[in-house]
C-alpha positions in Angstrom: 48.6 -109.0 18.9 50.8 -111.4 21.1 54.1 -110.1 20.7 54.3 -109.2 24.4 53.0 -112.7 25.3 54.9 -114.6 22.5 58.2 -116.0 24.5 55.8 -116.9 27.4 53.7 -118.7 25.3 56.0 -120.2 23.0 58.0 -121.7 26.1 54.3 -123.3 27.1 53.8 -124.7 24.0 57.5 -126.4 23.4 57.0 -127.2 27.1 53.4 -129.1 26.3 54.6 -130.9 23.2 57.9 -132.2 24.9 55.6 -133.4 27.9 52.8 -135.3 25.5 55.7 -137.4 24.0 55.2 -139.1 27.8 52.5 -137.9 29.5 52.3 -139.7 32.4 56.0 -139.6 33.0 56.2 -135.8 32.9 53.4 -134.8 35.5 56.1 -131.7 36.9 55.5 -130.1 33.7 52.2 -130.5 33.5 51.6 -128.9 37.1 54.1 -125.7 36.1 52.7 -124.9 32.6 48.7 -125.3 34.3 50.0 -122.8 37.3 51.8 -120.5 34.8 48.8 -120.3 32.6 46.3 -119.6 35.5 48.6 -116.3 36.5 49.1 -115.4 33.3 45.4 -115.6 32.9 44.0 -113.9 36.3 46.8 -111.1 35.3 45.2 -110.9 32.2 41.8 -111.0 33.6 42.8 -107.8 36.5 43.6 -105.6 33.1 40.2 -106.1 31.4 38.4 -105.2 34.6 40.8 -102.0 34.5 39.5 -101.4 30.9 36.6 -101.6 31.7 36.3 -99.5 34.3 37.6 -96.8 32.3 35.2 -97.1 29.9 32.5 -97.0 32.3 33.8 -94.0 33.5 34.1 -91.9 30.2 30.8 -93.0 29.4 29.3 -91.8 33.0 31.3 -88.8 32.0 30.3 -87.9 28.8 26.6 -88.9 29.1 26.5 -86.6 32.3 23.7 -83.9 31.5 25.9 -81.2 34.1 28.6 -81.4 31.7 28.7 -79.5 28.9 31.3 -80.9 26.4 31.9 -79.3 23.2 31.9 -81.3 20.2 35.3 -81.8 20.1 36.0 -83.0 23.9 33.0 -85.2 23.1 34.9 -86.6 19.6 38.3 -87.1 21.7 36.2 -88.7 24.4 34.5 -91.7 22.0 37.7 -92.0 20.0 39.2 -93.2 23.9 36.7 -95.4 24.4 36.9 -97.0 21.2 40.7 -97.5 21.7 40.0 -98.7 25.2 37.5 -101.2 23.3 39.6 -102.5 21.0 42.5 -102.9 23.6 39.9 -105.0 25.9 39.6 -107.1 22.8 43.0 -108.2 22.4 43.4 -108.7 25.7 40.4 -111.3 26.0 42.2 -112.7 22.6 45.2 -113.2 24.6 43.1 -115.2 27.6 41.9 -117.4 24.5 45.3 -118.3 23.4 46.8 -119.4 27.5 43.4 -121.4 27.6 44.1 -123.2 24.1 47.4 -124.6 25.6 44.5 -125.4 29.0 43.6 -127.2 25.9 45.9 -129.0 24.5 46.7 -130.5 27.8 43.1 -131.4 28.3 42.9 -133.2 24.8 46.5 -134.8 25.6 44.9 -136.9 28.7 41.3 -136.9 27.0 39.6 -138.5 23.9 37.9 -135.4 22.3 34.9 -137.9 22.0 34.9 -137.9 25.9 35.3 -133.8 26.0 32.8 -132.8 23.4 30.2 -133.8 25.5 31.8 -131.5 28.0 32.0 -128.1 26.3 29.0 -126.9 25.5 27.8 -125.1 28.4 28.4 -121.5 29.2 31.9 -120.8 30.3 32.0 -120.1 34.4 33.4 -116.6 33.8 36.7 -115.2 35.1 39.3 -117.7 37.2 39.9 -115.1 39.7 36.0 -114.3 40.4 35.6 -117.8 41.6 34.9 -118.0 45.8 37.0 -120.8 45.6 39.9 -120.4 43.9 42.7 -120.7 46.5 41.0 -124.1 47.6 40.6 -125.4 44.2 44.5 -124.6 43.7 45.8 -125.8 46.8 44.0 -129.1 46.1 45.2 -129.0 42.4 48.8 -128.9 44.2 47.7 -131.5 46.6 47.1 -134.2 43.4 50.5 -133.6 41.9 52.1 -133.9 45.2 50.4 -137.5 45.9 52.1 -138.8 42.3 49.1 -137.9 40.0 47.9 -135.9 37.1 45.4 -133.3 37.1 43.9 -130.5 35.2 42.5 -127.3 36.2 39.4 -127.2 34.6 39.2 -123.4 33.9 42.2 -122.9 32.2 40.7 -124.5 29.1 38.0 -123.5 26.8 36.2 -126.8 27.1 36.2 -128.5 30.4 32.8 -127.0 31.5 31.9 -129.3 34.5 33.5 -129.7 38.2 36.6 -128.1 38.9 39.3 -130.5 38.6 40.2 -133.5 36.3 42.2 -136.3 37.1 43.8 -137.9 34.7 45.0 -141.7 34.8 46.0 -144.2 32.0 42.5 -145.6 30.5 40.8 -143.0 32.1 39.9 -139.8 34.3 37.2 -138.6 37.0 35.5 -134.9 37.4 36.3 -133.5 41.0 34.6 -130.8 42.7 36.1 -128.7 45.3 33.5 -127.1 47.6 34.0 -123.8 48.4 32.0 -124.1 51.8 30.2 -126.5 53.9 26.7 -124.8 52.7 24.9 -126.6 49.9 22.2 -124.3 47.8 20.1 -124.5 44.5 23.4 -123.5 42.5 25.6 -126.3 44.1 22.5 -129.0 43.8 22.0 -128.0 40.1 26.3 -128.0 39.3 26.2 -131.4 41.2 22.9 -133.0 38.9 24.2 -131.5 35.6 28.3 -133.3 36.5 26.0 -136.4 37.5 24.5 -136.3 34.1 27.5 -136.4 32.3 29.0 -138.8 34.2 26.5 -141.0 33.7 26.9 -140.4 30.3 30.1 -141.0 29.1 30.1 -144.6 31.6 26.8 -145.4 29.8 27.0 -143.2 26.4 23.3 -142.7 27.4 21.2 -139.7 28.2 18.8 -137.1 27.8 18.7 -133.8 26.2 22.1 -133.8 25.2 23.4 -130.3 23.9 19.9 -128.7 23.8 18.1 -131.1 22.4 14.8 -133.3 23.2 14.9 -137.0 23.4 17.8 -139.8 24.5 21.4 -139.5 23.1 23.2 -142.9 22.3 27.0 -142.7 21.6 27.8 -145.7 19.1 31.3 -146.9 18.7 33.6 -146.0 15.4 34.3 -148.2 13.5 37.6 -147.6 11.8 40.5 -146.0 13.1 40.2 -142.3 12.4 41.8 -141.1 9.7 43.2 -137.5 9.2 45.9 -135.3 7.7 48.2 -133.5 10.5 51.2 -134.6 9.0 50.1 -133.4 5.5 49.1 -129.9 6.9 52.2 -129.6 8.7 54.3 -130.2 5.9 52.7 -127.4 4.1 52.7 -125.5 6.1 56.9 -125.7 6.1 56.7 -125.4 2.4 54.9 -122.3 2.4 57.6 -120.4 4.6 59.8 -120.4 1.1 57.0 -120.4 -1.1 54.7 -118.1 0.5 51.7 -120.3 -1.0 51.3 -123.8 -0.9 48.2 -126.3 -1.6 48.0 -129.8 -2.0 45.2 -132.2 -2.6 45.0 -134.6 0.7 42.4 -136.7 -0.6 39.9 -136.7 -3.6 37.6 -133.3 -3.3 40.3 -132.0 -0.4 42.6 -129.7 -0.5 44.9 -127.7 2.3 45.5 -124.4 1.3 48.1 -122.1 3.3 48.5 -118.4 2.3 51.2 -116.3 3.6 50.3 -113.5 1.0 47.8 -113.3 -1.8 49.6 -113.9 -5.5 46.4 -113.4 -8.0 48.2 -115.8 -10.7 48.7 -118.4 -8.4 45.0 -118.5 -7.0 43.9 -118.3 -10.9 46.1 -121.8 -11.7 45.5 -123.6 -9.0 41.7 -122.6 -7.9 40.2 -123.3 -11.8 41.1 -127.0 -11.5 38.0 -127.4 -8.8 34.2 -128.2 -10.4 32.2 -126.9 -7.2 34.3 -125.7 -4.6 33.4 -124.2 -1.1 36.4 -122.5 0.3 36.4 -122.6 4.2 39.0 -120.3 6.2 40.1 -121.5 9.6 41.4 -118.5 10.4 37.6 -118.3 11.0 38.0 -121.4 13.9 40.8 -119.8 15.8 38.6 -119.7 19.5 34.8 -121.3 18.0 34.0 -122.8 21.3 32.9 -126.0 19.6 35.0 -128.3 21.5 37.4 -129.2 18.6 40.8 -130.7 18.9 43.1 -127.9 19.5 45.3 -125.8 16.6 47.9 -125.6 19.4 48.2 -129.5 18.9 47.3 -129.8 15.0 50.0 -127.4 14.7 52.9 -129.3 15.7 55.6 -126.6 15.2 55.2 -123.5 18.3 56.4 -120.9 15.9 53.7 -122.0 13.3 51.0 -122.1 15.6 51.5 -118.8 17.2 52.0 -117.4 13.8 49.0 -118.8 12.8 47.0 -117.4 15.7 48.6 -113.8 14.9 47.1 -113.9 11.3 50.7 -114.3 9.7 48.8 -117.1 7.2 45.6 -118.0 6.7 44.7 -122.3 6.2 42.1 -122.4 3.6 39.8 -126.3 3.5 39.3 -126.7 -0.1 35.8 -129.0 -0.4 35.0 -129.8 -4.2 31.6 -130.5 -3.9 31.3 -132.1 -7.1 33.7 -134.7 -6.0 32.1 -135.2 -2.5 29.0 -136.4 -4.4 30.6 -138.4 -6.9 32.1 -140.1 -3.5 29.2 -140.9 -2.5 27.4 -142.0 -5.3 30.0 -145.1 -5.7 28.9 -145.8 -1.9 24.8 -145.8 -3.4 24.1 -142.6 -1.7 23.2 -138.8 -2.4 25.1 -136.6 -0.5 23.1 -133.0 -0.3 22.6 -129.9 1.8 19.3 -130.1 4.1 19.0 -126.6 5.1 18.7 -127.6 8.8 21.3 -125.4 11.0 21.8 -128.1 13.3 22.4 -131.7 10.6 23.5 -129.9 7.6 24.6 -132.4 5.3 22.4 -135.4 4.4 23.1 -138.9 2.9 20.0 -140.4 1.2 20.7 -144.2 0.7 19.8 -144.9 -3.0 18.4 -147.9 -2.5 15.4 -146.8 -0.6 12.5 -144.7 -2.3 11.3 -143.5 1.4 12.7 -139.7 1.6 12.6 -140.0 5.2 15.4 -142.4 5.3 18.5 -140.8 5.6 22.0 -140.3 7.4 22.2 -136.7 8.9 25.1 -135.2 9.8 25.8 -132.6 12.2 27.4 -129.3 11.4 30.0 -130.3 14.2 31.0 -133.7 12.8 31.2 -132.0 9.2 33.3 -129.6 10.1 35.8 -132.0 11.8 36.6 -132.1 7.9 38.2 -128.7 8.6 38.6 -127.8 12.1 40.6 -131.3 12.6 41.8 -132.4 9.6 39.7 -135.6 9.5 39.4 -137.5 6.0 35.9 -136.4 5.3 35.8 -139.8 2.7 36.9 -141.5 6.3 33.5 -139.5 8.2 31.6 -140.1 5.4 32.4 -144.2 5.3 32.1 -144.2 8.9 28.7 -142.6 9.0 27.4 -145.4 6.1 29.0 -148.0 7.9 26.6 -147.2 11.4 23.8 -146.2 9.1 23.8 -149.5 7.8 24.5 -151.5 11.0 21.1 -150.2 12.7 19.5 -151.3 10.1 20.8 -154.7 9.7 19.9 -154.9 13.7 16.0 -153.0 13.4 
C-alpha cells in the first residue's frame, strides 16, 4: 500500500530518530522533514480531490435519466467507481502515515500527557484548503530562521489547536497565525477554545473536558512510568527468523508478533492462558486517540513501515484471570463496568459502599496496548491516587 512512498518515508523516519537523539541541537532537520511532509501531504491531498471528482462524475453519469445504459455499461461503470473508491482509500492511508511522523516529532518535543488534551477535536480538514497556508509557512520558516523549534500543527494527527507550536526545553506555546486583519465568530470561538486549553495545561483545571460535564483536574503520577518498548522491539527482531514470537512482559501480559499464522504454534503457546482477551494493534494503526506514536514505539524504520503495511500483526495478550489475581493482592476487585467511556473498575475491598470505586477510562486502559505501559504499573498508579484523595477528603 506504500511501496511508492516507502524510500520517502523511510528517509523521514531514519531522519526523525537520528534528530530525537538531540532534539534541540538538530532543529535543520526538524524544519526539512516538517516541510517535506507538508508537500508530500498537499500532493497527496490534490490526488484525492481528483478521485473524487471522478467519482462524482460517473455517478452524475450513470444516475442521468437521458442516458440509457445497458446493464453492462452500467456494471463496468460501478466496478470504476468502486476501484476509484478503494484507490481514494489508500491514498488517505498514505496522508495517515506522513502525519504519524507529524507525530512523532510532536510527541518528541511534547509529553503525550500535555497532547492528549489536544487531540480530541475534529481534524481542520485538508492543509492546502486552509486561507492561510502560505502565511502560516512563511512564519513556520521565520521561527527556524531566528534559532528556534517549531511544529506545523497540521502535519500531525493530534495537534488540534492554533497553528504553530513552539517548542523550547521545559516547555512550548500554541501560536496562531491570522490569516487576515478581520476577526469573526469562527476566529473568536478558535481563539476561546486555544484559551481553554491553555489555561488548562498551566492550571490542569477546567471544564468540560473531552465532552464531558463538570471540572477536570489533572493529578500528578506518581512513579516513573513504566513500559516495554525495548521488549516489543526485541521481538519483534526475533520474529524476522522465527516468523512467530511471544513473550510474557509481565504477569497476565504478553507481546505477540505474527508474521504468518502456524496453527501448532498458536495451540502451545495460547492454552497456557486462564482468561485471555487477545487485542490486535493492527487495529490502532491511525485511532485518533492521541496515543504515543508506532512510528516512535517502533524503533527500527523498516519494522514500523512494515508494520503499517500489514507484513505482521502485534497481538496484547491480557489474561484476565491474572489481572484480577493482581489486584486482589492490592485489596481490590478489578471488573468490567459496562460503561463505554470508564470501562474497567477497581472496587476497594475494604469498603462495603458499591459506589466507591476507581474508574478507568477506556483510553488509559488501552495505553496497556496502544503504548506498551505495564498495566500492573497503571493499575498501582491508579490505587496509589485513589488512595491519596482519600487520605486528604
Amino acid at each position: 500500500m506504500i511501496r511508492y512512498h516507502r524510500i520517502t518515508l523511510k528517509k523521514l523516519l531514519n531522519q526523525v530518530k537520528f534528530a530525537s537523539k538531540e532534539p534541540y541541537l538538530n532543529a535543520e532537520i526538524w524544519k526539512d522533514v516538517q516541510l517535506t511532509v507538508i508537500k508530500k501531504i498537499i500532493s497527496l491531498e490534490n490526488k484525492v480531490r481528483v478521485k473524487k471528482t471522478e467519482i462524482k462524475d460517473l455517478n452524475i453519469f450513470r444516475k442521468n435519466p437521458s442516458q440509457k445504459l445497458t446493464k453492462e455499461e452500467s456494471i463496468k461503470i460501478k466496478t470504476k467507481i468502486k476501484f476509484l473508491e478503494e484507490k481514494l482509500e489508500k491514498i488517505r492511508f498514505v496522508i495517515d502515515v506522513y502525519r504519524s511522523i507529524g507525530d512523532a516529532v510532536a510527541f518528541t518535543f511534547i509529553s503525550k500527557l500535555d497532547i492528549k488534551p489536544q487531540n480530541f477535536k475534529k481534524s481542520a480538514g485538508f492543509i492546502s484548503e486552509k486561507e492561510g497556508l502560505k502565511k502560516e509557512i512563511d512564519s513556520f520558516k521565520k521561527i527556524y530562521h531566528e534559532g528556534m523549534i517549531a511544529v506545523f500543527n497540521d502535519i500531525t494527527s493530534v495537534l488540534k489547536y492554533c497553528d504553530l507550536t513552539v517548542v523550547y526545553p521545559g516547555g512550548f506555546s500554541l501560536i496562531e497565525i491570522k490569516s487576515s486583519e478581520f476577526e469573526n465568530s469562527r476566529i473568536r470561538r478558535q481563539k476561546e477554545n486555544a484559551d481553554k486549553i491553555v489555561k488548562y495545561l498551566k492550571t490542569d483545571k477546567t471544564d468540560n473536558l473531552y465532552e464531558t460535564q463538570g471540572e477536570t483536574i489533572r493529578v500528578d503520577l506518581n512513579s516513573t512510568e513504566i513500559n516495554y518498548i525495548e521488549a516489543l522491539n526485541m521481538l519483534i527482531r526475533t520474529s524476522r527468523s522465527t516468523r512467530n514470537a511471544i513473550s510474557e512482559v509481565e504477569k497476565g501480559i504478553s507481546y505477540f508478533i505474527s508474521r504468518e499464522f502456524d496453527e501448532n504454534f498458536m495451540e502451545q503457546n495460547l492454552k497456557q492462558f486462564k482468561n485471555p482477551i487477545m487485542v490486535s494493534l493492527n487495529d490502532y494503526k491511525f485511532t485518533g486517540q492521541g496515543y504515543f506514536p508506532f512510528s516512535l514505539s517502533i524503533l527500527d524504520s523498516d519494522d514500523y513501515l512494515d508494520f503499517i503495511d500489514g507484513s505482521f500483526v502485534i497481538f496484547i495478550i491480557i489474561d484476565l484471570e491474572e489481572i484480577k489475581n493482581y489486584c486482589s493482592l492490592k485489596k481490590y476487585n478489578f471488573f468490567f463496568t459496562g460503561d463505554e467511556r470508564f470501562i474497567v473498575a477497581l472496587a476497594p475491598q475494604w469498603s462495603d459502599d458499591p459506589s466507591v470505586m476507581v474508574k478507568l477510562s477506556d483510553h488509559y486502559f488501552f495505553r496497556s496496548c496502544a503504548e506498551f505501559v505495564s498495566l500492573q504499573w497503571l493499575i498501582d498508579d491508579s490505587i496509589a491516587n485513589f488512595e491519596k484523595m482519600k487520605n486528604y477528603n
